[in-house]
Every structure is written in C-alpha cells, then in structure tokens.
C-alpha positions in Angstrom: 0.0 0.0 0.0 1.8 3.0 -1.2 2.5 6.0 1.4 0.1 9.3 1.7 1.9 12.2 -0.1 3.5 14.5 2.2 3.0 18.0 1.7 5.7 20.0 1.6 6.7 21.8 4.1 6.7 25.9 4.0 8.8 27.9 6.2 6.6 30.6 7.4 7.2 33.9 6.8 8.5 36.1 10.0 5.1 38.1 10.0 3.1 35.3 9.5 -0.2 36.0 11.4 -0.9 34.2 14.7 -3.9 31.8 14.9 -4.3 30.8 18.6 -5.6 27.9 19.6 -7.2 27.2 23.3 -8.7 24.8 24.9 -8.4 21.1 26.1 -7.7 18.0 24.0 -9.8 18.2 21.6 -8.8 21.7 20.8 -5.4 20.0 20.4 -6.5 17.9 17.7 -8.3 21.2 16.0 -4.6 22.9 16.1 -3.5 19.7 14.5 -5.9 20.0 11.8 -5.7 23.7 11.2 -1.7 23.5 10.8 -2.6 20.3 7.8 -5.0 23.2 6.5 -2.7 26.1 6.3 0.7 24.1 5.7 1.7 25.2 2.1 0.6 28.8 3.5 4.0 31.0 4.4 1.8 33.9 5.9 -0.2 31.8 8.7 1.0 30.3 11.5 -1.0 28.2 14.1 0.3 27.9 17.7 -1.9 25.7 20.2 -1.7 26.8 24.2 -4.1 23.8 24.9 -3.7 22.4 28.0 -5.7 18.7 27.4 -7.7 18.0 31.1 -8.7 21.6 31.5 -11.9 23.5 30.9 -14.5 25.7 32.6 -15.0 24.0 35.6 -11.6 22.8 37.4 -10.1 26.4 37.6 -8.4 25.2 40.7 -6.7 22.8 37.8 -6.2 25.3 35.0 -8.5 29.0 35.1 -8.4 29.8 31.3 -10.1 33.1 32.4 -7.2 34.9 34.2 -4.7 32.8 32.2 -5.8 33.7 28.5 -5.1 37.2 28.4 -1.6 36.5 29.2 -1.3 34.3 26.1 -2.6 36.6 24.3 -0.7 39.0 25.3 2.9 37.2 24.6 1.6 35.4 21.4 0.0 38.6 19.7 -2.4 36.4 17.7 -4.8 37.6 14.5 -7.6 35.1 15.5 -8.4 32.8 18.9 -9.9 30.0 18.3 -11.6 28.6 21.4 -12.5 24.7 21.5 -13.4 23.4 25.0 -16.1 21.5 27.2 -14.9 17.7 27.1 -13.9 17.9 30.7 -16.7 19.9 32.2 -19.3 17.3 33.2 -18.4 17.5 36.2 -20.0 19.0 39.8 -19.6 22.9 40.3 -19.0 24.4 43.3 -21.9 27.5 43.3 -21.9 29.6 46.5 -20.0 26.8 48.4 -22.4 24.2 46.8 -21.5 21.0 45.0 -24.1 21.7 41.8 -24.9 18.7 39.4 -24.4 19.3 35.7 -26.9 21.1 34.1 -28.9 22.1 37.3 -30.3 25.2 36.8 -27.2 27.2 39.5 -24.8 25.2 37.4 -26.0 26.0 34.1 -26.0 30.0 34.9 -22.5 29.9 37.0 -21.5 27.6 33.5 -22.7 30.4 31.5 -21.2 33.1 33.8 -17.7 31.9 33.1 -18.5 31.2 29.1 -19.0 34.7 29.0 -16.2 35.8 31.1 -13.8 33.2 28.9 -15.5 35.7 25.4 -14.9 38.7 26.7 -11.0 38.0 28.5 -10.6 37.8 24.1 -12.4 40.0 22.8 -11.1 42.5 25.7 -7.7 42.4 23.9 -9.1 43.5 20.7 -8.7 39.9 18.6 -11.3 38.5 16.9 -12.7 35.2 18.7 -14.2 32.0 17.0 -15.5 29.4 18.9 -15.5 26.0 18.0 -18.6 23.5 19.6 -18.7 20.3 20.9 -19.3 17.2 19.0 -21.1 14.2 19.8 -20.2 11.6 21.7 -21.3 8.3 21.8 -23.7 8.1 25.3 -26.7 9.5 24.8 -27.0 11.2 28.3 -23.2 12.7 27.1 -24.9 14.4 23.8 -27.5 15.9 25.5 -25.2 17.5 28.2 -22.7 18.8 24.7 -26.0 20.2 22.9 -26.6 22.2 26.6 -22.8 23.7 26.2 -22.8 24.2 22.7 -25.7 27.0 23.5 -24.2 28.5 25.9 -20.9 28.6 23.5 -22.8 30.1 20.6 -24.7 32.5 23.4 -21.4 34.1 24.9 -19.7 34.3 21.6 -21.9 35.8 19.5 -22.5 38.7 22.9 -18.9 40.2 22.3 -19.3 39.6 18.5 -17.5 36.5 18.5 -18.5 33.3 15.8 -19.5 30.0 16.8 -19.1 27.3 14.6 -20.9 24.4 14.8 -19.5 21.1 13.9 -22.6 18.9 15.1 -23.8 17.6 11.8 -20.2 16.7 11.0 -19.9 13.6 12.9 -23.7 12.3 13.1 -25.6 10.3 10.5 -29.1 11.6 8.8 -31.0 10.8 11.5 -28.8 13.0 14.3 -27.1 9.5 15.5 -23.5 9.7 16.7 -21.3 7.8 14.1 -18.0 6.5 14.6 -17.2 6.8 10.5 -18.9 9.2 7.9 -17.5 11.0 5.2 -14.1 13.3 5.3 -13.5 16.6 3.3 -13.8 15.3 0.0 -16.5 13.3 0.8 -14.7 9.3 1.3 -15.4 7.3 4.2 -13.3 7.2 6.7 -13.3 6.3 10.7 -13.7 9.7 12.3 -13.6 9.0 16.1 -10.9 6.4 18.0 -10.7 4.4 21.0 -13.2 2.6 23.0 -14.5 5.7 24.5 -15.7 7.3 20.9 -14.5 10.9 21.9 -11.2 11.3 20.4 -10.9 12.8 17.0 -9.2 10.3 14.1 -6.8 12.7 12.0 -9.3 13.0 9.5 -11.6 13.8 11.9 -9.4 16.7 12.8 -9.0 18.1 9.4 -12.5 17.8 9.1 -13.1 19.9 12.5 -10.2 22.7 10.9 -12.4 22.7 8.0 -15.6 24.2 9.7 -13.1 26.8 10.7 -11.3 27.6 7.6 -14.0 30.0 6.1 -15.0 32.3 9.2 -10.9 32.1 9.8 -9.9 33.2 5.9 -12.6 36.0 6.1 -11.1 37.5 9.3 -7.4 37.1 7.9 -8.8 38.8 4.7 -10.5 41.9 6.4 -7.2 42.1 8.6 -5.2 42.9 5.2 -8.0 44.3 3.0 -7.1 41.3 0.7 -9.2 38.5 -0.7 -9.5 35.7 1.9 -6.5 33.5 2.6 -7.2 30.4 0.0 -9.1 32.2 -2.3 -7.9 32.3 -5.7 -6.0 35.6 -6.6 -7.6 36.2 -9.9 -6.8 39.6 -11.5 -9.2 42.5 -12.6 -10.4 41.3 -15.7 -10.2 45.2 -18.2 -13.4 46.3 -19.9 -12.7 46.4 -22.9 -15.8 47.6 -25.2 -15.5 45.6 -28.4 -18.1 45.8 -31.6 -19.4 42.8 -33.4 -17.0 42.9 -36.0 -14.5 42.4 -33.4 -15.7 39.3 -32.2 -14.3 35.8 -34.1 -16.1 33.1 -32.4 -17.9 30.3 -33.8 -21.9 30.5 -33.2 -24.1 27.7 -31.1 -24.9 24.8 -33.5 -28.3 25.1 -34.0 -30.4 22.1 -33.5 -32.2 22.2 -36.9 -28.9 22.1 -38.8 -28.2 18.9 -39.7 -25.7 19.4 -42.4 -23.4 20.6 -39.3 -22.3 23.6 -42.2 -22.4 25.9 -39.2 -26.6 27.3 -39.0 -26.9 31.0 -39.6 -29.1 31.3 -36.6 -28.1 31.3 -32.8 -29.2 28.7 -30.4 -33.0 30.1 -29.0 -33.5 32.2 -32.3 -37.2 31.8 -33.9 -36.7 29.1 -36.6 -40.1 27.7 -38.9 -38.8 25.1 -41.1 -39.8 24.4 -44.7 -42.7 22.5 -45.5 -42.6 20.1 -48.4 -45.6 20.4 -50.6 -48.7 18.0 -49.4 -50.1 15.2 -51.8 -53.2 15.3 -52.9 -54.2 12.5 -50.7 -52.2 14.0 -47.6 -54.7 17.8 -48.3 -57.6 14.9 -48.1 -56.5 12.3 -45.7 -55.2 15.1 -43.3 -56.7 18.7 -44.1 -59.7 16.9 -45.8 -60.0 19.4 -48.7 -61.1 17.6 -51.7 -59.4 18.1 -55.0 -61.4 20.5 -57.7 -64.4 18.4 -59.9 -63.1 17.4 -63.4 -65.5 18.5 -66.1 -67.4 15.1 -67.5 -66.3 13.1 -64.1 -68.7 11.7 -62.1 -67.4 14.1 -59.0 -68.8 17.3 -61.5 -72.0 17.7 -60.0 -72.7 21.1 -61.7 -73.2 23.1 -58.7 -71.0 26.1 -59.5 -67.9 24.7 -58.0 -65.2 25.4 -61.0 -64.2 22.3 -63.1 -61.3 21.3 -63.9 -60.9 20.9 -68.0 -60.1 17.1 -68.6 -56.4 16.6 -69.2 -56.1 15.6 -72.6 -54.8 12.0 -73.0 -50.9 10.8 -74.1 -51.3 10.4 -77.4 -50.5 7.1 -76.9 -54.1 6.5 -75.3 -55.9 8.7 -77.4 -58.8 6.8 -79.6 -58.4 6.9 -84.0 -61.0 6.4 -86.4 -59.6 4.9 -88.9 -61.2 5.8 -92.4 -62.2 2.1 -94.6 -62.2 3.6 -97.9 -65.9 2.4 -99.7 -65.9 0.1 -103.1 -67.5 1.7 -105.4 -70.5 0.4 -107.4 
C-alpha cells in the first residue's frame, strides 16, 4: 500500500499571522488540523496553548479566564480559536455548593464563566471563533454537549464573537453519533478512536479545521483588506468595449442544422422550417380538402364549383378512327 503524499513543508514567513488555539484535548487535535489546513501557507501560522484536562469547571486545575489574556498577550495572535467543554461534566461548586451538571445554579454559573472566557478575548481587541462540541457516543453525554454548545454560541456571539458548529459533522441523517462518515472530500473514513468514541481520528481533525477555515480566511482577509486567505487571486479582468466585428467566435450549432455547415441562426433564435408540398391524398386524408371536380367526371356535379378541363390523353391512349375507304359500285 503506497505512502500518503507528504506535503511540503513551508517555512513561514516572519510576519506570518498568529492563529491561537485554546482549549483542552480536543482543541489539540483542531490545532492539528488547522496546521494540515494552512501548511503550504507561508503567511499563517498556528500555535496551540491547549492544556488537554482543563476546561471551565476545574479552575483550581487550569483558570483559562485569568490565564488567556496573558497568552494573548505574549503570542500577539490575529484570531483565537476557542474549542473546549470535554472535561466539564463534572459538579460545580456554586456559592460553596456541590451543583450537578446542568442544574439550573450550574447551568447559569456555567454560563457566567462562558462569557467571562469571550470577553477576556475580545477585551484584547482579537477577533474570537468558537468552536462547539461534538457528539459523543452516550446518549446522556450528547445531551449535556447540545446544553454547552448554546451556551458557547450564546457568549460568543454577545462580544461579537462566531460559533461554529460542527454537530452535523460527525452524526448520520437521523442525528445519531457515528464513529465513520465521510471526510473533506467526501470518502469514508473512521472519524472517532478508542473505546470511548470521543477522540478525533486525524481526519476527523481536518474535518473539525475545515468548519473553521472560512469564518478564519474571512477575518485574515479583512485584517489585510485582501481576498480571503485560499481564495484564488484572480486579477481584474479590463473592460474592454468591443463591436461585433470584433468578435471571431464560432456561433451555437443550432439544432435544426443537420448538415453541421455551421446554421446561420443562434441557439434560442425563432426558426419555422420548410414544409414540403402535401399530396393530394395527404390535403384529403389530413386537411380533408377535396381536390377541384373534373369537367365530365362523375365528381362534376354542376353546382358552380369550378371544373377542372379534362387533361387531354398521351397520345398514346388517345382513340383513332380509322377511315375504310368504300368500293364503289
């Protein structure tokens, strides 16, 4: 089985712009996939700060809150992306209470720190995107990532942030989690690894970078007033106004030329074609007009219709009286 092509590798440019990457260890695997994304492009640069058991709710572990703007800070990034949650089912301590996930105190102190989290970015002036959840394979553990994934898209979108939802990625038609679906170009592949079903495959992780490419190209683009990072760099085609006679192009074949002699009309142009003369029997059979009375025929009835004179007959069937000369006496 022959190798995967490796892509060559770019040396980035010394101004490439910063993408930041935080989160926990899925975020990891996003970094991954963004640096397959933008490897044979010199001017971007992806750095991941992810730290793989943190999140929202073990601060005492890793507060992403008072620690982001620091990265920020040192790293100077163009865009943070934000990927984050895996580790948060877990109990929150709310006014020196041990909350269950998704209580109604945890959900707002959960949503109190999402926001917080949005704004420690946006504070520092850098456009935020954050990435959502995905399934995962227990039901009771989907439910509790559709419950983040609002509050994700919620506190983004406040500080005019962009969330970007990878859900329908990695389920099946009905909404199911799936361990395998389609890739970037549309092949199947396995997406998710390990007993568990929560880790990304590597295509699963270019897939995840994917989702993030466009919102990511658009804010690199408006950063430089050029066209978005990827986009082809066509240039201005020139008006130039040109007559008829200055066009040399070969017309639409038109359908009704069969000869294939190149038609004189364009494709959509009105077009009657010829009629070949009717029979007589096709004007009866089909438009049932009769042809004229002959004069002496039987179909001469004499009542005014104009007759026909009788075409005379070939000489060949026309009737001699031959003249018997008489004996005389």
């Amino acid at each position: 089985m022959a190798a995967a092509p490796v892509a060559p590798l770019v040396e980035k440019a010394e101004n490439a712009r910063v993408v930041l990457v935080l989160g926990d260890f899925l975020s990891d695997g996003t970094a991954e996939g963004l640096d397959e994304a933008f490897v044979e492009n010199a001017t971007v640069r992806v750095v991941d700060k992810s730290s793989g058991s943190s999140g929202l709710v073990r601060d005492d572990y890793y507060d992403w809150i008072k620690n982001a703007p620091g990265i920020i800070d040192a790293e100077k990034p163009a865009a943070v992306v934000v990927m984050l949650g895996s580790n948060d089912r877990q109990e929150l301590k709310v006014d020196g209470n041990r909350e269950p996930v998704r209580s109604a105190a945890w959900m707002k102190e959960y949503e109190t720190r999402v926001n917080a989290l949005a704004k420690a970015v946006r504070d520092k002036n850098v456009p935020l995107i954050w990435v959502g959840m995905p399934p995962f394979k227990h039901s009771g553990t989907m439910a509790d990532m559709l419950a983040f994934n609002d509050a994700y898209k919620t506190g983004a979108e406040a500080v005019g942030g962009t969330f970007v939802d990878i859900w329908d990625g990695f389920v099946d038609e009905n909404g199911a989690y799936v361990t395998q679906g389609p890739d970037i170009k549309g092949a199947p592949v396995r997406l998710r690894s390990g007993q568990n079903g929560i880790n990304f495959t590597s295509a699963a992780k270019r897939k995840v970078a994917f989702y993030i490419e466009k919102p990511l190209e658009r804010i690199l683009g408006a950063q430089t007033g050029l066209p978005a990072i990827g986009a082809s760099q066509i240039p201005p085609i020139q008006q130039v106004p040109v007559t008829p006679a200055d066009i040399d192009r070969t017309n639409p074949m038109f359908l009704s030329d069969p000869e294939l002699d190149g038609g004189g009309e364009l494709m959509g142009a009105s077009f009657e074609p010829a009629k070949a003369p009717q029979t007589q029997a096709q004007r009866l059979t089909v438009d049932g007009i009769a042809a004229p009375p002959v004069a002496g025929r039987a179909d001469d009835f004499g009542d005014g219709t104009p007759a026909k004179a009788a075409a005379p007959a070939p000489p060949s069937q026309q009737k001699t009286t031959a003249i018997v000369p008489q004996p005389k006496g």
